[in-house]
Backbone as CSV, one residue per row, in Angstrom:
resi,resn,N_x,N_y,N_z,CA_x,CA_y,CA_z,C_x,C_y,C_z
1,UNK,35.489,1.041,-2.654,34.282,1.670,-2.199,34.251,1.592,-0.682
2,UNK,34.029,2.522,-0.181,34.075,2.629,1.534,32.493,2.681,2.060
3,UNK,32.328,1.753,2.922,31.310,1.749,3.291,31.147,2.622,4.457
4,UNK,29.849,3.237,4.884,29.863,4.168,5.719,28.365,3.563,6.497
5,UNK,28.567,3.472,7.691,27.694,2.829,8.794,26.371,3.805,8.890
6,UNK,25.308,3.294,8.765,24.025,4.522,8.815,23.996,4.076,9.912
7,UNK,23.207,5.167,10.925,22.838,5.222,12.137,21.372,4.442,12.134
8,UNK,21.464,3.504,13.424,20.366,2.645,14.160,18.999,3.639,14.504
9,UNK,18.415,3.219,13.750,16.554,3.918,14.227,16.816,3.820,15.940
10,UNK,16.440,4.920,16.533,16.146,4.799,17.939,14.353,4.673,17.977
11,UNK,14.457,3.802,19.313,12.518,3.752,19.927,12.305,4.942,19.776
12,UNK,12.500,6.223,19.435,11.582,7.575,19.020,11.277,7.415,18.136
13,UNK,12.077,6.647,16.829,11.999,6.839,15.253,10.948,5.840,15.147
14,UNK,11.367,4.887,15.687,10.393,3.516,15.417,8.988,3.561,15.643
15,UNK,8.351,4.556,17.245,6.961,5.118,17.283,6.907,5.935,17.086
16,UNK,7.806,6.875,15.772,7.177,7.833,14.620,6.570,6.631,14.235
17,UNK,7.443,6.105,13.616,7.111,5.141,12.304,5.647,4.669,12.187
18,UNK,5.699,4.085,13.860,4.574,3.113,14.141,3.352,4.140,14.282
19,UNK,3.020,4.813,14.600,2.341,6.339,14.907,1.827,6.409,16.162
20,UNK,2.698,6.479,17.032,2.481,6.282,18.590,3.053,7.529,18.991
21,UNK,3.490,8.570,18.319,4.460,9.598,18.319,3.586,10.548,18.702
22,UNK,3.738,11.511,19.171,3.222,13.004,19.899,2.345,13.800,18.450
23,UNK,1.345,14.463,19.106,0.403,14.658,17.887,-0.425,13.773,16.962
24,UNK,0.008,12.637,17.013,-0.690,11.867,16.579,-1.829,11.197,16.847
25,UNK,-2.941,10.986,16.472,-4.348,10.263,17.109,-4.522,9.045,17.757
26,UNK,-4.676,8.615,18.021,-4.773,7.490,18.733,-5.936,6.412,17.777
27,UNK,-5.459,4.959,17.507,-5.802,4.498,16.031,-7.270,3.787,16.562
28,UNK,-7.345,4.060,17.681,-8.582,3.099,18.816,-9.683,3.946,18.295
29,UNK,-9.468,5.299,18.115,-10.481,6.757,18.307,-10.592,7.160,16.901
30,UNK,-11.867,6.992,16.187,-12.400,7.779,14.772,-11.608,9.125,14.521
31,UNK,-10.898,8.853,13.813,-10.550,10.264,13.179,-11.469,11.827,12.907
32,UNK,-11.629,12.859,13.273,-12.378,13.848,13.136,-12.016,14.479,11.605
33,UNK,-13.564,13.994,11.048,-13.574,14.669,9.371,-13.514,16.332,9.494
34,UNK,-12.493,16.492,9.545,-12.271,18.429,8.918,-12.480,19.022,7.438
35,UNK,-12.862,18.050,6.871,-12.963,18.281,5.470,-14.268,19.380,5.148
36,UNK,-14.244,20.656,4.295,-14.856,21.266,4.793,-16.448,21.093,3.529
37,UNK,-17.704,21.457,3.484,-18.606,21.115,2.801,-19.207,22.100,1.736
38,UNK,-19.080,21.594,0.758,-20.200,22.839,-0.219,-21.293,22.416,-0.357
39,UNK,-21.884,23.885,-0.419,-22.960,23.673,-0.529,-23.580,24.560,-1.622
40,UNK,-24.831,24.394,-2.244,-24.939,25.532,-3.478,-26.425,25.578,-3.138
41,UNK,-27.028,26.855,-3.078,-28.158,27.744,-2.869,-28.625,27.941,-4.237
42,UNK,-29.944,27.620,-4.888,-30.265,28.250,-6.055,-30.919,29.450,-5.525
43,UNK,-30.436,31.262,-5.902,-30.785,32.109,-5.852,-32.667,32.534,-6.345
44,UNK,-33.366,33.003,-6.034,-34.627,33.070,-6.488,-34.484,33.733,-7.671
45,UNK,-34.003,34.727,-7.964,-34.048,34.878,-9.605,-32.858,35.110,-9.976
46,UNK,-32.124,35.481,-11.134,-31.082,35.885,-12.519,-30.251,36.849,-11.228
47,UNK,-31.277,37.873,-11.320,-30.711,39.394,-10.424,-29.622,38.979,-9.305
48,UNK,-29.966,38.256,-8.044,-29.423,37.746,-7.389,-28.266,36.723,-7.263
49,UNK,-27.908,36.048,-8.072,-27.130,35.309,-8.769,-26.808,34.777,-9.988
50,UNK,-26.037,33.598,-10.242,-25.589,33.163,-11.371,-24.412,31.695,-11.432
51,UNK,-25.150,30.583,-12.470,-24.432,29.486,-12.792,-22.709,30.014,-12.682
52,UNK,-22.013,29.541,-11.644,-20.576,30.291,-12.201,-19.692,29.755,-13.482
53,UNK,-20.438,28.032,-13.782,-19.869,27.610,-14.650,-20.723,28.349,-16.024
54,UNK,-21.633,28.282,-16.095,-22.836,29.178,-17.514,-23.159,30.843,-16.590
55,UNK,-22.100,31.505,-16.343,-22.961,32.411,-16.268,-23.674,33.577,-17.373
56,UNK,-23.595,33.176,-18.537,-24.295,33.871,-19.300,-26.089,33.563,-19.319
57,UNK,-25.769,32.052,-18.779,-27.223,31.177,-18.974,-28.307,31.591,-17.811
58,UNK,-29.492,31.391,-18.589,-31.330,31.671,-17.655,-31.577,30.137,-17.320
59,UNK,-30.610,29.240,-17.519,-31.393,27.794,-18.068,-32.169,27.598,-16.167
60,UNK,-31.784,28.128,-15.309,-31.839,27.587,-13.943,-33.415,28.889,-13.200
61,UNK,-33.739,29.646,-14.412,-35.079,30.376,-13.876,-36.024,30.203,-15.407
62,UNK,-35.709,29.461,-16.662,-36.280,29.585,-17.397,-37.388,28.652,-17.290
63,UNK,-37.927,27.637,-16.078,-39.120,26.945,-15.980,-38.707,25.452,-16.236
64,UNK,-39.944,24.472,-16.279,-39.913,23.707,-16.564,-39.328,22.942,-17.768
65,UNK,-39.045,21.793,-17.504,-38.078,21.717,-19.397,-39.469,20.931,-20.065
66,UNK,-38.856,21.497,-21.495,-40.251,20.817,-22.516,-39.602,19.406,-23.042
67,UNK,-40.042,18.261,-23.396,-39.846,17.318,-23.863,-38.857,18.030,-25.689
68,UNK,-37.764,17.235,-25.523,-36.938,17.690,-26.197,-36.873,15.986,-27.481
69,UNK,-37.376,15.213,-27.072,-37.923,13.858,-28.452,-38.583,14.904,-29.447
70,UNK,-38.434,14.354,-30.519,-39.059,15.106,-31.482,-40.848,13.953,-31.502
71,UNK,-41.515,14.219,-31.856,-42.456,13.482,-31.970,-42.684,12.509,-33.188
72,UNK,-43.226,11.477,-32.801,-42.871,10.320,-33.880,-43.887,10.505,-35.236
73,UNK,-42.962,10.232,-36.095,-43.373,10.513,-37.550,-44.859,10.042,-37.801
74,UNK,-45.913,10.335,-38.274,-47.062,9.917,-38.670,-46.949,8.387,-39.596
75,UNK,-47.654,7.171,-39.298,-47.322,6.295,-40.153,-48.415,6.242,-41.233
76,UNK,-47.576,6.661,-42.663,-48.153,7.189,-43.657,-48.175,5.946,-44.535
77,UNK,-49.285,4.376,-44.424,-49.574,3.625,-44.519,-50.784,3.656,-46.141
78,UNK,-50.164,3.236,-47.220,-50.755,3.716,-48.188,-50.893,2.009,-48.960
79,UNK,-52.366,1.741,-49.332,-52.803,0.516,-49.729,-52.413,0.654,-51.551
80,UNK,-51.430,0.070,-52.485,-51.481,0.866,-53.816,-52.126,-0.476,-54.544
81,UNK,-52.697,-1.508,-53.930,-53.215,-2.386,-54.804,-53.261,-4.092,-54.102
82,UNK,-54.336,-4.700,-54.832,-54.431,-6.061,-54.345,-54.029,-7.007,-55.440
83,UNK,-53.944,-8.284,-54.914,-54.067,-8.997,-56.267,-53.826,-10.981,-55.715
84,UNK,-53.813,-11.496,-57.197,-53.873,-12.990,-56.618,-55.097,-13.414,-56.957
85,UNK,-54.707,-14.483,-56.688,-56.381,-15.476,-56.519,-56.866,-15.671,-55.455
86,UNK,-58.339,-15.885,-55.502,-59.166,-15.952,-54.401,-58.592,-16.496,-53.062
87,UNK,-58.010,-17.597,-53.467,-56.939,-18.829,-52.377,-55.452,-17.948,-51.786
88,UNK,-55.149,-17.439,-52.821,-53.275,-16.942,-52.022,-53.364,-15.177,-52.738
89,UNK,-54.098,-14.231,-51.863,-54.118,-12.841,-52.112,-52.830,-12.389,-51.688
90,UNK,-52.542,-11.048,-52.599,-51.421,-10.184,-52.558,-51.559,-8.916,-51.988
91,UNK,-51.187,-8.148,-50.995,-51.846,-6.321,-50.802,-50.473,-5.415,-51.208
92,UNK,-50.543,-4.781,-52.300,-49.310,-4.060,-52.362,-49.155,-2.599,-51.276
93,UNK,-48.791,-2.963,-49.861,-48.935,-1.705,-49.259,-47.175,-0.907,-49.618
94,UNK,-47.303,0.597,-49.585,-46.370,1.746,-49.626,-45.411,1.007,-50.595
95,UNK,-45.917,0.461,-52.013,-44.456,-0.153,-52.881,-44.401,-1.759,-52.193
96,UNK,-44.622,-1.985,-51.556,-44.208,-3.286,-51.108,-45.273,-4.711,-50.831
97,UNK,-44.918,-5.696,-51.589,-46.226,-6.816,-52.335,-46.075,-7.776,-50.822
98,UNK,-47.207,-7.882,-49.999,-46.820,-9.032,-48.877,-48.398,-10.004,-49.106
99,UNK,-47.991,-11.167,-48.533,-49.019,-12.037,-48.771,-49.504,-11.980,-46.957
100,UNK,-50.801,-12.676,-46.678,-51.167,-12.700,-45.542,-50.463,-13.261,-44.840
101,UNK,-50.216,-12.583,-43.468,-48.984,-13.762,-42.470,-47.581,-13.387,-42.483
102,UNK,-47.726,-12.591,-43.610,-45.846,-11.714,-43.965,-45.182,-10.880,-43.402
103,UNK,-44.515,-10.491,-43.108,-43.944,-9.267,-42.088,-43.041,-8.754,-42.929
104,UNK,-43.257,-7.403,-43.186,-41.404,-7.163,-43.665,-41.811,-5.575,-43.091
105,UNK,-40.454,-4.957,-43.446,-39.919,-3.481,-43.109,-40.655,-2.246,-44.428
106,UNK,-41.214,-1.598,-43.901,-42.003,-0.302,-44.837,-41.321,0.736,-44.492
107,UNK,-40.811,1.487,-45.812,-40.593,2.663,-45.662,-41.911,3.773,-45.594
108,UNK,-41.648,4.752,-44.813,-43.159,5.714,-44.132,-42.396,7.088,-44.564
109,UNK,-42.961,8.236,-44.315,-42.600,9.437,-44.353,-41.284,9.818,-43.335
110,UNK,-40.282,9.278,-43.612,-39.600,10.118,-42.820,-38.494,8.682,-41.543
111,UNK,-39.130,7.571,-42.208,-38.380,6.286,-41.296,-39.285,5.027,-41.937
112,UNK,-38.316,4.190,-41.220,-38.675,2.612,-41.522,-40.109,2.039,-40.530
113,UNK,-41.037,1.334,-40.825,-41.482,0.579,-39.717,-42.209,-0.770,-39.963
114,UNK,-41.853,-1.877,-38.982,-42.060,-3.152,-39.128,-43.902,-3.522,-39.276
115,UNK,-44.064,-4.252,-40.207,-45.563,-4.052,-40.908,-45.863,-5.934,-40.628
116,UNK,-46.666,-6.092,-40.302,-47.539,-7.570,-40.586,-48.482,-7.701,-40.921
117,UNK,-48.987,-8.355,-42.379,-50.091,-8.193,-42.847,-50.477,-9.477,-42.454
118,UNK,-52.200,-9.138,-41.535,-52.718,-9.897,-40.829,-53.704,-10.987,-42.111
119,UNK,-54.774,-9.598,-42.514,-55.836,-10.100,-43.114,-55.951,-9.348,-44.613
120,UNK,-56.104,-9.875,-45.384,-56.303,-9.625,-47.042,-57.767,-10.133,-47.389
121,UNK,-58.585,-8.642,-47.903,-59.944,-9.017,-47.977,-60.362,-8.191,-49.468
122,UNK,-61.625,-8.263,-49.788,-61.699,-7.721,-51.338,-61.395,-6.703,-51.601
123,UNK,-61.532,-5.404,-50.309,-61.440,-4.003,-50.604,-60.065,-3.552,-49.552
124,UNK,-59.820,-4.077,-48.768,-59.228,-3.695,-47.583,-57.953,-4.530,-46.859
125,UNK,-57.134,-4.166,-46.320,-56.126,-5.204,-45.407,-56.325,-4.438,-44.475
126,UNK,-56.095,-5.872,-43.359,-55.825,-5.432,-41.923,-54.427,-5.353,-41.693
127,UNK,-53.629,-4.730,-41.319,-52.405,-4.934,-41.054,-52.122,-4.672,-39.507
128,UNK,-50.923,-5.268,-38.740,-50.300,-4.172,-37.383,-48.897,-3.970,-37.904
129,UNK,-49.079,-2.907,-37.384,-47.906,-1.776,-37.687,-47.341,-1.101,-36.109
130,UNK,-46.188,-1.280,-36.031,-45.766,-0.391,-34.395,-46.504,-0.895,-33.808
131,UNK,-46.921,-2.254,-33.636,-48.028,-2.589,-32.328,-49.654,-1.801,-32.383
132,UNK,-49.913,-1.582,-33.697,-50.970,-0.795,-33.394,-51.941,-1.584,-34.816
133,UNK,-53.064,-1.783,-34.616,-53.541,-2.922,-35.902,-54.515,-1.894,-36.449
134,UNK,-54.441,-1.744,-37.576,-54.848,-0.628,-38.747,-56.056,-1.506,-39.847
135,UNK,-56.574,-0.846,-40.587,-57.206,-1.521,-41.829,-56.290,-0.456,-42.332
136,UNK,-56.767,-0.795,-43.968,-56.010,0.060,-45.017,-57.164,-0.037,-46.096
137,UNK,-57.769,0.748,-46.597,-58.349,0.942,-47.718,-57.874,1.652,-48.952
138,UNK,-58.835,1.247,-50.193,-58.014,2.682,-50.894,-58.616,3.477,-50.961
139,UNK,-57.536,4.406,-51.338,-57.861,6.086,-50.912,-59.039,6.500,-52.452
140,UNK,-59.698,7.596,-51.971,-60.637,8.158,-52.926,-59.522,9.208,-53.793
141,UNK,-59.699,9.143,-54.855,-58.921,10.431,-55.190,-59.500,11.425,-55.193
């Protein structure tokens, strides 16, 4: 194998290297941002322009946006019976038997929601439900 001698960097190559070389900025002095800027104008109506990514879409003159949550299910809180003795009462609310002080999960129209039955009385329970404290009677048919 023959070796072949590469040529010695000369002081030109070396302040390329270093960037001391002609054209180059000087590293003391902020660089000037040329980078150039967009900017995007919303047109006053449809006529005048258009989303270039949706341009089929009004979404950018069709107004204000409407609340897109659906609204929360009514809690359809149904008393189907009491029971027990005077000392340790039972309230059967929506299918489900809780004693006073009990907490459990009720199924409602349409979802689950966390129930605590406060107070058990001859005709009526107090319950809170979603943070919100209810009586429950029974219904007239």
């Amino acid at each position: 194998m023959k070796h072949i001698p590469l040529p010695q960097p000369g002081i030109a190559a070396l302040l390329l290297l270093m960037g001391a070389g002609p054209g180059l900025a000087d590293p003391a002095q902020p660089a000037a941002d040329h980078t150039p800027k967009s900017e995007f104008h919303l047109p006053p109506s449809a006529d005048q322009g258009r989303d270039p990514f949706f341009p089929g879409s009004l979404r950018l003159w069709a107004g204000p946006l409407k609340n897109s949550r659906p609204a929360a299910a009514p809690m359809n809180l149904v008393l189907n019976g009491l029971s027990g003795s005077a000392t340790h009462r039972f309230a059967m609310i929506n299918g489900r038997t809780l004693a006073e002080g009990e907490e459990s999960e009720l199924n409602t129209s349409g979802s689950r929601i966390r129930v605590r039955c406060l107070k058990i009385e001859t005709d009526s329970v107090t319950v809170l439900a979603a943070g919100e404290r209810r009586v429950l009677k029974f219904q007239q048919p």
